[in-house]
TITORZA-54677 format. One line per field, with one value per residue (C-alpha): residue in three letters; y, z, x; residue number from 1. Coordinates in Angstrom, 3 decimals. Layout:
res <- ALA_...
yy <- Y_...
zz <- Z_...
xx <- X_...
n <- NUM_...
END
This chain:
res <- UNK_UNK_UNK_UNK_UNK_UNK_UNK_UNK_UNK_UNK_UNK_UNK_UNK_UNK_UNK_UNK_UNK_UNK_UNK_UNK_UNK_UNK_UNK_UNK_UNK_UNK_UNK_UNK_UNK_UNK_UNK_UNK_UNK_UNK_UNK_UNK_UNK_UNK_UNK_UNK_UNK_UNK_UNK_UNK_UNK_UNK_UNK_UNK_UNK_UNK_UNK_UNK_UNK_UNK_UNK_UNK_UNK_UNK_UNK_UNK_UNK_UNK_UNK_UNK_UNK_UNK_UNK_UNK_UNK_UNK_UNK_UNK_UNK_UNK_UNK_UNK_UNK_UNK_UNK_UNK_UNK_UNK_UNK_UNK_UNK_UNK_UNK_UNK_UNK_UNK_UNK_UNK_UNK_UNK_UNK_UNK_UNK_UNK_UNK_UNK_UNK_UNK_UNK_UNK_UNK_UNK_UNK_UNK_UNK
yy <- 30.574_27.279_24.624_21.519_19.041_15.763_12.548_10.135_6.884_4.017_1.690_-1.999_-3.937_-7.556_-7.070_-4.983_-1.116_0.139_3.875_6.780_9.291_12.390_13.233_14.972_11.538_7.756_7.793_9.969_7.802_4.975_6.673_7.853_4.201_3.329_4.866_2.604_4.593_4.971_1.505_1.236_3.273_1.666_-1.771_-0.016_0.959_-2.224_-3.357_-5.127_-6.040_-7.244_-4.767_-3.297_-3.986_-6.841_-6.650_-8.849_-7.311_-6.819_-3.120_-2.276_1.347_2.104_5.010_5.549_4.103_7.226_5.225_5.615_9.437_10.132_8.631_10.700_14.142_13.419_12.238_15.085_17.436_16.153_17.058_19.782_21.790_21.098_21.973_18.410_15.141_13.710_9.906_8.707_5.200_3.347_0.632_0.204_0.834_0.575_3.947_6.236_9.483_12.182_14.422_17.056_18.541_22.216_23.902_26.993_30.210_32.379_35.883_37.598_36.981
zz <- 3.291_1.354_3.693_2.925_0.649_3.120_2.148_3.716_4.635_6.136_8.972_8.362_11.946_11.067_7.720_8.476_7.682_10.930_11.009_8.009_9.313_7.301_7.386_4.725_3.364_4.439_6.026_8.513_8.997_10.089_12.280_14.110_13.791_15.322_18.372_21.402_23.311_20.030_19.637_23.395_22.719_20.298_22.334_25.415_22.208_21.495_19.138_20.415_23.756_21.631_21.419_17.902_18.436_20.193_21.412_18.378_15.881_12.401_11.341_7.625_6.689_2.774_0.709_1.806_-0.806_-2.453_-0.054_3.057_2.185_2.438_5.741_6.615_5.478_6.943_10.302_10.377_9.389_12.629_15.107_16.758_15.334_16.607_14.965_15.867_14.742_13.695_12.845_12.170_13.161_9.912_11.866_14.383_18.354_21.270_23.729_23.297_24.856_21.986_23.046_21.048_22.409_21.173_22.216_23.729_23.295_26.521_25.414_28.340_27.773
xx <- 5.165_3.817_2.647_4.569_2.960_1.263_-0.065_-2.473_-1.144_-3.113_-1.835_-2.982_-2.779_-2.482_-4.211_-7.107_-7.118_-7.315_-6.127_-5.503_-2.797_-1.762_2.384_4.835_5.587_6.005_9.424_7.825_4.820_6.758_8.411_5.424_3.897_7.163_6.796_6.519_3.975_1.859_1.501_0.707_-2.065_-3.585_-3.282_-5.822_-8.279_-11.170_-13.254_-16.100_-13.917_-11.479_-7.899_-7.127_-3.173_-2.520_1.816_2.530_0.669_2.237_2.150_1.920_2.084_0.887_-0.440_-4.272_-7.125_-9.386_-12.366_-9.694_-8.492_-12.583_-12.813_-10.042_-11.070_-14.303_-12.754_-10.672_-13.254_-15.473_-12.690_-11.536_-8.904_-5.110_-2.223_-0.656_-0.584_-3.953_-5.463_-8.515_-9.349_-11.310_-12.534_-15.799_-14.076_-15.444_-15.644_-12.623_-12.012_-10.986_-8.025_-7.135_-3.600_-2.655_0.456_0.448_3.092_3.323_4.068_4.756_8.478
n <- 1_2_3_4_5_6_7_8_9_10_11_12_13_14_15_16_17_18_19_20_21_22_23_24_25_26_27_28_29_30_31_32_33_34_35_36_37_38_39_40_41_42_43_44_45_46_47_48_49_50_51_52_53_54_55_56_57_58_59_60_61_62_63_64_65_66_67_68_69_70_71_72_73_74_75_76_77_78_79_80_81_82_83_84_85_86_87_88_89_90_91_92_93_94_95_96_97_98_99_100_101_102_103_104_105_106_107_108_109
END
């Protein structure tokens, strides 16, 4: 079976390029972006003590730059493997702890 086609999108957070994310096209993107506990995530993440996504910051979801789909492959390319979603963040953060969820299949059934 062909794996679907995906694109790299970036998320702008008030302006700045903050994240690349890689999904089947940009509807989907924004729905991701949309979630409330995704951008509650990215509110506990900071940048020199100051949070990346503020509660009113302005999202802006566009097709990733050749410098930003780099970043990406190389950010992707440094993490573990998971078969779920993945982002890289583009910008300098402070600490953040690096999760990578898989799902697992029990068999015994």
């Amino acid at each position: 079976m062909e794996q679907p086609s995906r694109e790299i999108f970036t998320l702008d957070i008030d302006g700045t390029p903050t994240l690349a994310l890689q999904a089947p096209n940009i509807e989907f993107a924004r729905g991701v972006c949309a979630v409330p506990d995704f951008r509650l995530d990215l509110s506990e993440i900071t940048s020199d003590g100051i949070p990346i996504c503020p509660a009113d910051s302005v999202f802006e979801l566009r097709p990733a730059t050749k410098e930003e789909v780099v970043a990406f492959k190389r950010g992707v390319g440094l993490a573990l493997p998971a078969d779920d979603f993945t982002f890289v963040i583009l910008i300098k953060v402070d600490r953040v702890k690096v999760v990578a969820v898989t799902r697992e299949t029990n068999d015994s059934t």
